[in-house]
LOKE-360247 format. One record per residue (C-alpha): residue number from 0; residue in three letters; x negated, y, z negated. Coordinates in steps of 0.05 Angstrom, whole numbers. Example, Ala and Ser with C-alpha at 12.3 -4.5 7.8 and 13.67 -1.06 7.14 Angstrom:
<sites>
fiti,kolgu,px,py,pz
0,ala,-246,-90,-156
1,ser,-273,-21,-143
</sites>
This chain:
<sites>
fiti,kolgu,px,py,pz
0,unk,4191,-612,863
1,unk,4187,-571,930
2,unk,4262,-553,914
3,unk,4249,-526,852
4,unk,4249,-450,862
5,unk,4300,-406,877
6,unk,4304,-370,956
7,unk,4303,-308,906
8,unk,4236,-301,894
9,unk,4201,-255,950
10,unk,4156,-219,905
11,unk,4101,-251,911
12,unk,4064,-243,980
13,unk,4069,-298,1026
14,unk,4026,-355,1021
15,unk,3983,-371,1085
16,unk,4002,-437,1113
17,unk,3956,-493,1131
18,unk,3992,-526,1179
19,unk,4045,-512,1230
20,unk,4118,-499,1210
21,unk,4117,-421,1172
22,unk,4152,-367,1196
23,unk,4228,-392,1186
24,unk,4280,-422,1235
25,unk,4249,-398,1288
26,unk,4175,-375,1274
27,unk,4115,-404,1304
28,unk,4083,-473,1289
29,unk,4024,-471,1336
30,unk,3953,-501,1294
31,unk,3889,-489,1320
32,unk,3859,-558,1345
33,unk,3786,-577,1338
34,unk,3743,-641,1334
35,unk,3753,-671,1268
36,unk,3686,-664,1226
37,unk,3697,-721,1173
38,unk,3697,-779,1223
39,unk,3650,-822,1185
40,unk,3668,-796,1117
41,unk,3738,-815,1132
42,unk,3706,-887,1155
43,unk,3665,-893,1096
44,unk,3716,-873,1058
45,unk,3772,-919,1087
46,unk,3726,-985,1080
47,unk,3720,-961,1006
48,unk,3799,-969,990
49,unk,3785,-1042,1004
50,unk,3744,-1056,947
51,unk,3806,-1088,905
52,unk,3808,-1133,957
53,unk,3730,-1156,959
54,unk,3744,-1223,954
55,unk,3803,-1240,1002
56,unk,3753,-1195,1046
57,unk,3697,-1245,1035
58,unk,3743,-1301,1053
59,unk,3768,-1274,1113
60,unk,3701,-1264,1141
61,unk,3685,-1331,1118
62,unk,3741,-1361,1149
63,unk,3719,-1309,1211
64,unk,3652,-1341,1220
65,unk,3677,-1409,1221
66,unk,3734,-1395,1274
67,unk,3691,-1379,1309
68,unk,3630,-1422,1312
69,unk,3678,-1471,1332
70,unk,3701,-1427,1387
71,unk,3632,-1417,1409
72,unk,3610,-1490,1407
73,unk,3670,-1512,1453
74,unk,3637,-1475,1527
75,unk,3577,-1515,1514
76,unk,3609,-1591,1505
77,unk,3650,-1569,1555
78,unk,3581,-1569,1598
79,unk,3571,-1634,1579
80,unk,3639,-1666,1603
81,unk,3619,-1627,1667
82,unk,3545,-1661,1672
83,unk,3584,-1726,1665
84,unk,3643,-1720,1719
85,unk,3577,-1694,1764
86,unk,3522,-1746,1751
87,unk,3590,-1793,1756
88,unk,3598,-1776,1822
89,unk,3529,-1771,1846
90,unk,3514,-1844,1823
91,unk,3586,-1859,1847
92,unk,3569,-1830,1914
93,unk,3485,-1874,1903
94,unk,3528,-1938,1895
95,unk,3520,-1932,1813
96,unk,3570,-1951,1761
97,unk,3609,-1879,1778
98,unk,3630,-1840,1718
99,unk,3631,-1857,1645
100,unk,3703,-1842,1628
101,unk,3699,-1875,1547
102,unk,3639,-1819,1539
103,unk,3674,-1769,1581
104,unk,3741,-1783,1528
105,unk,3701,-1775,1473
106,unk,3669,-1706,1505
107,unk,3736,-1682,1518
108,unk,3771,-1702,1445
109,unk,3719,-1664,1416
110,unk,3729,-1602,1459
111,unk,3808,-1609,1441
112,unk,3783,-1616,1363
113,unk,3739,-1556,1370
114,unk,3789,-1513,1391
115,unk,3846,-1531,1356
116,unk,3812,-1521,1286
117,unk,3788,-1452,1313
118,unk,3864,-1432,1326
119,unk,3883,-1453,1253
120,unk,3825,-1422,1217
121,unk,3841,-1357,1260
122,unk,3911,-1371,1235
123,unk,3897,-1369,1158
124,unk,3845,-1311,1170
125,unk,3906,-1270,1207
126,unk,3951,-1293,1139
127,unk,3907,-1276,1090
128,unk,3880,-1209,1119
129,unk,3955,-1186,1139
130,unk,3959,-1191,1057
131,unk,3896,-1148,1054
132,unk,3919,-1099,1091
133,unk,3989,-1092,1062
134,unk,3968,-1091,991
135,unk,3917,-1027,1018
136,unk,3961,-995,1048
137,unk,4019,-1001,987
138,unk,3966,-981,939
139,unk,3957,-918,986
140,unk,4025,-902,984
141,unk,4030,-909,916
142,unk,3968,-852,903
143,unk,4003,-799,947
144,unk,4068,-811,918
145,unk,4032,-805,847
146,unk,3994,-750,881
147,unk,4059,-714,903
148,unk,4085,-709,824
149,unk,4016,-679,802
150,unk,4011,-616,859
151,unk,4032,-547,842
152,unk,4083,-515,858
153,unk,4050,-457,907
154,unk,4023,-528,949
155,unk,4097,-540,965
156,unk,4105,-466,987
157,unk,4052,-464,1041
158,unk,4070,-533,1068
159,unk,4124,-544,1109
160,unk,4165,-602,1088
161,unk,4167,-636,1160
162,unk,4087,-636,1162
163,unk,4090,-669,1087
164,unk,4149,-725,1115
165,unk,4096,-736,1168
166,unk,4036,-750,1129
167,unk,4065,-791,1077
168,unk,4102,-833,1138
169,unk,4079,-837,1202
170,unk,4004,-830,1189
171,unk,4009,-874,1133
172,unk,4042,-925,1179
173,unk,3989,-913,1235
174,unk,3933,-922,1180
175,unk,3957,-986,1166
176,unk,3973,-1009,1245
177,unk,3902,-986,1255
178,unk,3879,-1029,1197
179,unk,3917,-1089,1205
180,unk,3892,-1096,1283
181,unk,3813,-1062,1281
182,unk,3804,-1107,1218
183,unk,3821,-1174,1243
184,unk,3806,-1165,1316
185,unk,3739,-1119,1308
186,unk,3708,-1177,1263
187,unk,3723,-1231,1309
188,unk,3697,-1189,1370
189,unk,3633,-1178,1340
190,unk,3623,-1251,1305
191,unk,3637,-1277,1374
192,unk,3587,-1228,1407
193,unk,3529,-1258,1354
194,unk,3551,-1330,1369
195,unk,3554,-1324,1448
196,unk,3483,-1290,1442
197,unk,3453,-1348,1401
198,unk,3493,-1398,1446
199,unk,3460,-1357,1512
200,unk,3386,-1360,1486
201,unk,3397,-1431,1465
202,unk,3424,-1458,1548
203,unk,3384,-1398,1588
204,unk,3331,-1347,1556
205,unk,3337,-1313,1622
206,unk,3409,-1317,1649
207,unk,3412,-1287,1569
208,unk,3379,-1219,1570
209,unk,3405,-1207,1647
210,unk,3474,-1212,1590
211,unk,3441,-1168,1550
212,unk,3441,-1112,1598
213,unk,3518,-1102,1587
214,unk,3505,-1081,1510
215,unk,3477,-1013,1522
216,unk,3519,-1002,1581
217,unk,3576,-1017,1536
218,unk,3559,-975,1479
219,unk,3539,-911,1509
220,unk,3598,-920,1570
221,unk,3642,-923,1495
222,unk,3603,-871,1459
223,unk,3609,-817,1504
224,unk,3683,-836,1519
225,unk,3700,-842,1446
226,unk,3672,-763,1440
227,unk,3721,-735,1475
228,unk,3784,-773,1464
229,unk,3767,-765,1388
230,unk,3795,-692,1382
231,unk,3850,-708,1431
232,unk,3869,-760,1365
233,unk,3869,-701,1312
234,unk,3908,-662,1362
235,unk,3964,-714,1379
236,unk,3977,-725,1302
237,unk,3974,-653,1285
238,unk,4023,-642,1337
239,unk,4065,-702,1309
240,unk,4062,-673,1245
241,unk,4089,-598,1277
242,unk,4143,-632,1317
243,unk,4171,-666,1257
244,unk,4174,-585,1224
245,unk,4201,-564,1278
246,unk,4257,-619,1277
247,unk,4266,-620,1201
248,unk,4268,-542,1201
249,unk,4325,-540,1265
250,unk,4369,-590,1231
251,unk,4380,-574,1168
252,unk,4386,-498,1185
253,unk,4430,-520,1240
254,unk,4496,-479,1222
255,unk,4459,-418,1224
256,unk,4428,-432,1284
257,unk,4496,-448,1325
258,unk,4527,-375,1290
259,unk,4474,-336,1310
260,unk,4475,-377,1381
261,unk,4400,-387,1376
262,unk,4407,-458,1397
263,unk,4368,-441,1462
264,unk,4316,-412,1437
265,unk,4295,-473,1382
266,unk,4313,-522,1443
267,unk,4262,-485,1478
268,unk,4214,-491,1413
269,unk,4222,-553,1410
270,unk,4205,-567,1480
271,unk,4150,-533,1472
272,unk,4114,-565,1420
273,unk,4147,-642,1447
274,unk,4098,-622,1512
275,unk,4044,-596,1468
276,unk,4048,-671,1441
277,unk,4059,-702,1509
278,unk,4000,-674,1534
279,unk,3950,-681,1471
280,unk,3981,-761,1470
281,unk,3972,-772,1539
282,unk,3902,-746,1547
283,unk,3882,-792,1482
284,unk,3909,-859,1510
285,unk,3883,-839,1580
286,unk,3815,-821,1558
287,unk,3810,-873,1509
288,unk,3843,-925,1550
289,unk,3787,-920,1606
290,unk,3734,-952,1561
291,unk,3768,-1027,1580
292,unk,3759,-1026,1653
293,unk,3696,-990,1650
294,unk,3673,-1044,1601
295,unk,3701,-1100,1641
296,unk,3670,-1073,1709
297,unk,3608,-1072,1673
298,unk,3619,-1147,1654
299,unk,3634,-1160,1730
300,unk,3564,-1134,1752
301,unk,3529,-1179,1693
302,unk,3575,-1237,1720
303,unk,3545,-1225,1793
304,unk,3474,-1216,1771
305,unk,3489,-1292,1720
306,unk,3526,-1327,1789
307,unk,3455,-1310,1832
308,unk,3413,-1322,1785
309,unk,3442,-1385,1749
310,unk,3453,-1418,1821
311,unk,3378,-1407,1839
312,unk,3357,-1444,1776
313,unk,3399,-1510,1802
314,unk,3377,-1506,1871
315,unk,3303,-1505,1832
316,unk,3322,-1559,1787
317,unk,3314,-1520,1722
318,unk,3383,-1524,1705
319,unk,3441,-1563,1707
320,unk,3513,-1548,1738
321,unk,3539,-1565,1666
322,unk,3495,-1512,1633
323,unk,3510,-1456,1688
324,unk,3588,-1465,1681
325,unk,3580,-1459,1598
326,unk,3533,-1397,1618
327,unk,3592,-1366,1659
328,unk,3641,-1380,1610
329,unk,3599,-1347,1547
330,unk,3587,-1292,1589
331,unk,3654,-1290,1596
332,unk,3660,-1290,1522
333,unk,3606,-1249,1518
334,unk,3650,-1185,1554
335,unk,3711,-1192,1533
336,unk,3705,-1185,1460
337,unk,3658,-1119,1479
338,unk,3711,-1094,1516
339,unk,3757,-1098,1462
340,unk,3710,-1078,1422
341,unk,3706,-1008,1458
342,unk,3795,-1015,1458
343,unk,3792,-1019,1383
344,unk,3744,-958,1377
345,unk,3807,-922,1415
346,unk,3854,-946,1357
347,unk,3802,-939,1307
348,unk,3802,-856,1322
349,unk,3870,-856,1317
350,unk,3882,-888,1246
351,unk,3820,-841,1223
352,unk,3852,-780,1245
353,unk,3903,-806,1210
354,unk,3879,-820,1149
355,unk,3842,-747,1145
356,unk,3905,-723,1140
357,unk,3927,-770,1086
358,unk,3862,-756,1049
359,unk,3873,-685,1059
360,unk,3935,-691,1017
361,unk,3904,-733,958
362,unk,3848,-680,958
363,unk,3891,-613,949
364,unk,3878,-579,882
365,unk,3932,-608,825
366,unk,3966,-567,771
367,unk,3931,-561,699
368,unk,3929,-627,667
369,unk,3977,-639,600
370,unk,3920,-625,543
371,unk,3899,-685,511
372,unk,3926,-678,437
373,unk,3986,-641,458
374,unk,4028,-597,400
375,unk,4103,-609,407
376,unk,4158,-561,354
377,unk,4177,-611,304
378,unk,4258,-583,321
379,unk,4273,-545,375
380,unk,4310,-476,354
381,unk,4299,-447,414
382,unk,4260,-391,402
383,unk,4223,-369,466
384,unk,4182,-314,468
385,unk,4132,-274,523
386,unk,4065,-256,491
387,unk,4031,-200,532
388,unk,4037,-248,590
389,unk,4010,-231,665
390,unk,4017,-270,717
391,unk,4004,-261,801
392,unk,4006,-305,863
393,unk,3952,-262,897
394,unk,3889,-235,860
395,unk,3892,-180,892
396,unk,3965,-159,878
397,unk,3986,-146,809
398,unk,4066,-179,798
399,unk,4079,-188,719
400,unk,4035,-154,675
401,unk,4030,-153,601
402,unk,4100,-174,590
403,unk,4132,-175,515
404,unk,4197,-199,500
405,unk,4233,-242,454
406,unk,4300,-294,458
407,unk,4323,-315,394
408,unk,4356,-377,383
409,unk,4429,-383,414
410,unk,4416,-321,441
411,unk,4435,-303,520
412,unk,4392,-263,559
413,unk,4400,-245,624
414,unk,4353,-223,674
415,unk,4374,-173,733
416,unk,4334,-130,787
417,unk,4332,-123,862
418,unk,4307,-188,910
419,unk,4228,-196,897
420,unk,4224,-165,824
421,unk,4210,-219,798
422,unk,4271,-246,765
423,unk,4250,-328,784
424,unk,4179,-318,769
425,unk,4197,-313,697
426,unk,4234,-376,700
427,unk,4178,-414,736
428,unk,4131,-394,680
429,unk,4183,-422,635
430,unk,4182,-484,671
431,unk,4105,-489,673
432,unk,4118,-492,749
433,unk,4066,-439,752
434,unk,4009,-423,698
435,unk,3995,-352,679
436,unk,3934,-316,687
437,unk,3936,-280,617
438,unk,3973,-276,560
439,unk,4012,-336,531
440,unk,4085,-366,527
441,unk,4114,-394,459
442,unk,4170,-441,441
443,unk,4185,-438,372
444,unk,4121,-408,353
445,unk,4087,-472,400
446,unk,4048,-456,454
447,unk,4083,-480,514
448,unk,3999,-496,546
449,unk,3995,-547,484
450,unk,4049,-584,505
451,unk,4059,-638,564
452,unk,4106,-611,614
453,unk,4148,-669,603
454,unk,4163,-656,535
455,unk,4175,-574,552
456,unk,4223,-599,618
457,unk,4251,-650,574
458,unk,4280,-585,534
459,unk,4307,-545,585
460,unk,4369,-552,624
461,unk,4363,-514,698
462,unk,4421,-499,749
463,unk,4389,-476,814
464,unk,4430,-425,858
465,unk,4411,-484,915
466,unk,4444,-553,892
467,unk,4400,-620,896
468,unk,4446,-682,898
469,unk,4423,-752,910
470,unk,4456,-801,967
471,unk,4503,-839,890
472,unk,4568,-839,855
473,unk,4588,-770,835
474,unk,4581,-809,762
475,unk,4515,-818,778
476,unk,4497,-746,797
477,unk,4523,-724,740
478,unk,4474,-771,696
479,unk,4419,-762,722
480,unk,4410,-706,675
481,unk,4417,-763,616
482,unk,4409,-827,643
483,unk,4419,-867,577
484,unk,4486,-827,575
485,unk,4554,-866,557
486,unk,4624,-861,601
487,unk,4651,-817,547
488,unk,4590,-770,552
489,unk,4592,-760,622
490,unk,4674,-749,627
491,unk,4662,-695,569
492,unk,4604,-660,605
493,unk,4646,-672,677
494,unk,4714,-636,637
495,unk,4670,-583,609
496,unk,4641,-559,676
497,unk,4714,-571,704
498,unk,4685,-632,751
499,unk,4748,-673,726
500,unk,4796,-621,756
501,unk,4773,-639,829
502,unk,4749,-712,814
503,unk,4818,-752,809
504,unk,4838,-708,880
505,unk,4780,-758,917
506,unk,4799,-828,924
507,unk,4743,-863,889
508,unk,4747,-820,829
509,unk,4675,-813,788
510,unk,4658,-875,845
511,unk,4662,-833,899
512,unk,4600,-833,939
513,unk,4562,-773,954
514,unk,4517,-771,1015
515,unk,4450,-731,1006
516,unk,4476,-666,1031
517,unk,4535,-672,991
518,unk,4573,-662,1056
519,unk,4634,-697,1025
520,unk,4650,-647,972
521,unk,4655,-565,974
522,unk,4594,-518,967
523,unk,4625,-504,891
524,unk,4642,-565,874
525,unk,4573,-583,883
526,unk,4554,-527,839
527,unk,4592,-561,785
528,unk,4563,-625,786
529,unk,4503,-591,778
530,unk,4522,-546,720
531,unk,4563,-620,693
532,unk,4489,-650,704
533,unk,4460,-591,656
534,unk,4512,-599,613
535,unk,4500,-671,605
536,unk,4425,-663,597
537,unk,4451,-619,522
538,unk,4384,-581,530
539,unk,4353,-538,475
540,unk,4339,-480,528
541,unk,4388,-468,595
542,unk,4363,-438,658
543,unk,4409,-417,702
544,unk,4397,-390,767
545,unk,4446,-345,802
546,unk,4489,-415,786
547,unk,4558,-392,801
548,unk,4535,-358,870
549,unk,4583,-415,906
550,unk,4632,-407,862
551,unk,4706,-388,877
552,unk,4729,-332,835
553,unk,4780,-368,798
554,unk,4733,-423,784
555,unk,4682,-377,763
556,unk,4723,-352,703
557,unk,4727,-422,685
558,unk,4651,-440,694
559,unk,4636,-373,650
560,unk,4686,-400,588
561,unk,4652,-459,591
562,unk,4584,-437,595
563,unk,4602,-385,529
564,unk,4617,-446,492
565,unk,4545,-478,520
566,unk,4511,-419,505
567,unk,4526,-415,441
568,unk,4483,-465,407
569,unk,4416,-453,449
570,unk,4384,-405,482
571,unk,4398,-388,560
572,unk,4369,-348,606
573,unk,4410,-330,662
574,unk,4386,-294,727
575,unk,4449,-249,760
576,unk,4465,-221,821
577,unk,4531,-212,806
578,unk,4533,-165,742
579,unk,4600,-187,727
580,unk,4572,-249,703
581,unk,4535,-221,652
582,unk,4576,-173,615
583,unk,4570,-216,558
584,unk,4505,-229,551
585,unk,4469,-216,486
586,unk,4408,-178,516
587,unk,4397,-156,590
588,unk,4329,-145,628
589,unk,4323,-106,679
590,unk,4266,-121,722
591,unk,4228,-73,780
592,unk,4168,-98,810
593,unk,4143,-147,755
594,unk,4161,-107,697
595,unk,4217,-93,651
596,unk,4240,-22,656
597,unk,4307,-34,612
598,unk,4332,-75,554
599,unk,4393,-75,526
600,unk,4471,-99,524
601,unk,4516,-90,588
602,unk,4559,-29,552
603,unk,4491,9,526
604,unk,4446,-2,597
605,unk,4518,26,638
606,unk,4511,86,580
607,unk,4445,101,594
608,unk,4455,112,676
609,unk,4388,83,691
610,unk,4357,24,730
611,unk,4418,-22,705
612,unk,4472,34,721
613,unk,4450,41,791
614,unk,4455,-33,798
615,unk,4521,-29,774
616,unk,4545,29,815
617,unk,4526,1,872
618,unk,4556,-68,868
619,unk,4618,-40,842
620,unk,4624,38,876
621,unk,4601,24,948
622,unk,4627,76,993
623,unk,4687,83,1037
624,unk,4704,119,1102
625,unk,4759,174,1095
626,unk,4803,194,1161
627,unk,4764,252,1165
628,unk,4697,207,1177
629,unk,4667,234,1102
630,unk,4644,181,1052
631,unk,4692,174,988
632,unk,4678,140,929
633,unk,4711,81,907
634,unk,4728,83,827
635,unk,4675,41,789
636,unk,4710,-17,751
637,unk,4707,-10,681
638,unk,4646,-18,642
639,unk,4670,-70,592
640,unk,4701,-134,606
641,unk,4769,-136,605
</sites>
């Protein structure tokens, strides 16, 4: 999970960003637009997530066809009711029998027929391809959530969380709007382009290629359109995808923006990339949205050239007022579904652009896969130990190098060391949230590579310095680390963190809902239904990350009797800012720059007035200002605990 590392960990050099978003609260989230290059790949590639659905494909264009050949047929009985009302009235006006209204019924009932039947099998194609397109578009969802659980951590580092939201959202939702209309309404256009050709040839041979003439006009009118509202797409969903980083990002860091009063300057971030948005959305529908009238003004000149022609083969007798109307009304047919043809090439762009990106995602590089025959410790002891490990996040930089240690079983050991030395890293490698470059990891003698992470996680217990909790019953927070857990359990591991002292203040008890901030309870108590969640979980190794940082004092002496008595029958690791929290630990490392420069108990590394003593000193012996202006030392505390 994106969540999983501490803020700690600034040793490694950043991580350059593909998208927009980087740079904290306030740092730039511009992207470099340019015409996407995968526009037919994406196509290709989009038509080929349909093959589950083959056959319900093959019956919608079945049911297609037959919509509309019955659509097609109706222009041209239509004709004939109108060569009956006319030679009606011409014998009418002769002194004939006038018009045949039982054959004129008949005419017309079939027209009504016709038409109706069209409408229903349209109906069931709409039905069955709205499942088509759901079931797609769920199976899509389904990969990048999949997808999501399989990426490394360093993928989560470089994007920004609003740009993720946005991809696995509102281009997933565009994909599908795209699908759901270009499928259904792109198949009938160009069925009822094939049919109103055949229809054409089959009344008029030449009223049909003066028709004819609106195809290319169409097309390359369309083509050359399409080219430049195509990039305007990628832009307006890459700029969708910022804005939503640039929201995410201002809201949940919005107490820091209000104290530092920087609320003007993300309002006027935010208005910037909102315009940069505007404008890249405005110029795609605007471009785009041109190709309609310039297809249907095209389709007005071909009606012209149809009207002239069409009445100069009555007044010569080579045609009858019947045919002309059905002419007119299948060239009728005949532009409209090209213009909307050339309108769905506009939505078409759009869901491409936006599947890319969704694409993009299911194509990033994913973590080492769990070996095949994986090794697991027959009993877990606890026994963890570093093996001339190495590890960096840039080639080029150097972090942990040939690293040796060893935690026994029920052993503590506590890792300290100035911001960026690495103190996280080693807890990631733990985790198998990173892999190292050299060197190996063992638990209990086991390869921690030979094993599935779920089996390795499923052994360690972690409290993070930042708290996760789910929108649930504090009950349920707490089992989450144990989910098979009984009552009793989770009371005992809720007493042990000293939940229960806070729980029967709240007026729902263990039922009281938690939102997903956790804005209901206090910054510590949250830190204890964390560390009640670890307890819980009764792991055979406990990671625990600066995990009393939001602790009051006098709830911290608590937490640390209660963690002695967790400690004491597995192995912990705990990282420290606060030395005082530590004083008992059975072995400390000091860490500088990757490495360990000092091992030893609190008492003996204080003794020895190196890396650890400076530490110490200054936590604990900052200086004061005298009267006279002259720095004076403050007393150290003592070195053992009291």
């Amino acid at each position: 999970m994106p969540d999983t590392e501490s803020t700690e960990a600034p040793a490694r050099p950043p991580i350059p960003r593909r998208g927009p978003g980087h740079g904290g609260p306030f740092g730039g989230m511009g992207m470099p637009v340019e015409k996407s290059a995968h526009f037919l790949p994406t196509v290709k590639r989009l038509i080929g997530s349909l093959r589950p659905e083959a056959v319900p494909v093959v019956f919608v264009i079945l049911l297609g066809v037959v919509s509309v050949v019955l659509s097609v047929l109706g222009p041209n009985v239509l004709g004939m009711a109108t060569d009956i009302v006319y030679d009606g009235a011409v014998s009418s006006f002769q002194g004939g029998q006038g018009i045949d209204f039982a054959r004129l019924q008949v005419v017309l009932g079939i027209v009504l027929l016709l038409y109706v039947f069209s409408s229903l099998f349209q109906y069931l194609q709409g039905y069955v391809l709205n499942g088509v397109t759901q079931r797609t578009v769920y199976r899509l969802r389904s990969d990048v959530e999949a997808k999501i659980h399989r990426l490394p951590l360093s993928y989560f580092d470089r994007m920004p969380r609003g740009e993720l939201l946005s991809r696995v959202t509102n281009d997933i939702d565009n994909v599908s709007q795209s699908l759901q209309q270009t499928m259904s309404q792109m198949l009938t256009s160009i069925l009822t382009v094939v049919g109103v050709v055949v229809m054409m040839f089959v009344i008029s041979p030449v009223l049909a290629l003066i028709s004819l003439v609106a195809i290319p006009l169409t097309f390359g009118i369309t083509v050359v359109i399409a080219k430049r509202s195509q990039k305007l797409f990628v832009a307006q969903w890459t700029h969708t995808g910022a804005l939503n980083a640039q929201i995410e990002e201002g809201y949940s860091g919005h107490a820091l923006v209000k104290v530092f009063g920087r609320h003007r300057e993300v309002e006027a971030r935010f208005a910037e990339k909102n315009d940069e948005l505007y404008r890249a959305s405005f110029g795609a529908q605007f471009i785009s949205g041109i190709i309609m009238p310039a297809a249907l003004f095209v389709g007005n000149l071909v009606y012209v050239g149809i009207a002239v022609v069409g009445g100069l083969l009555v007044a010569g007798g080579s045609m009858s007022i019947g045919g002309v109307q059905a002419f007119i009304q299948y060239s009728r047919q005949f532009t409209q579904p090209l213009s909307q043809i050339g309108s769905l090439i506009n939505l078409l762009q759009s869901g491409v652009a936006s599947a890319e990106r969704v694409y993009e995602l299911l194509d990033a590089d994913e973590q080492r896969p769990d070996p095949v025959e994986s090794t697991s410790p027959p009993a877990t002891a606890g026994r963890l130990a570093f093996e001339h490990a190495s590890f960096r996040y840039d080639p080029e930089k150097p972090l942990i190098d040939d690293l040796s240690l060893v935690a026994e079983p029920g052993s503590t050991v506590a890792i300290v060391g100035p911001t960026g030395a690495g103190k996280t890293t080693l807890v990631n490698l733990i985790m198998r949230f990173y892999e190292l470059d050299g060197g190996r990891i063992t638990l209990d003698g086991v390869d921690i590579r030979s094993m599935t992470r779920d089996d390795l996680r499923s052994r360690t217990g972690m409290v993070l310095q930042d708290t996760w909790l789910f929108q649930g019953t504090i009950r349920d927070n707490i089992a989450y680390g144990r989910p098979d857990a009984t009552e009793e359990e989770i009371i005992q591991a809720a007493q042990a963190a000293y939940v229960d002292r806070f729980v029967h203040a709240l007026p729902d008890g263990y039922d009281t809902v938690l939102d997903d901030e956790g804005a209901n309870v206090s910054a510590g108590e949250k830190q204890l239904i964390t560390i009640a969640r670890a307890f819980l979980a009764d792991p055979a190794l406990l990671i625990l990350d600066e995990a009393t940082s939001s602790v009051d004092t006098r709830t911290e002496v608590l937490v640390q009797r209660a963690m002695r008595e967790l400690r004491r029958s597995r192995t912990s690791f705990v990282i420290a800012h606060r030395l005082s929290t530590i004083r008992d630990a059975d072995l400390i490392l000091v860490m500088e720059a990757g490495s360990i420069v000092e091992t030893g108990t609190h008492d003996e590394l204080v003794a020895a007035g190196g890396a650890y003593s400076r530490l110490y000193e200054a936590q604990f012996a900052a200086p004061v200002e005298t009267d006279e202006g002259a720095p004076e030392p403050v007393p150290a505390m003592p070195t053992s605990a009291s």
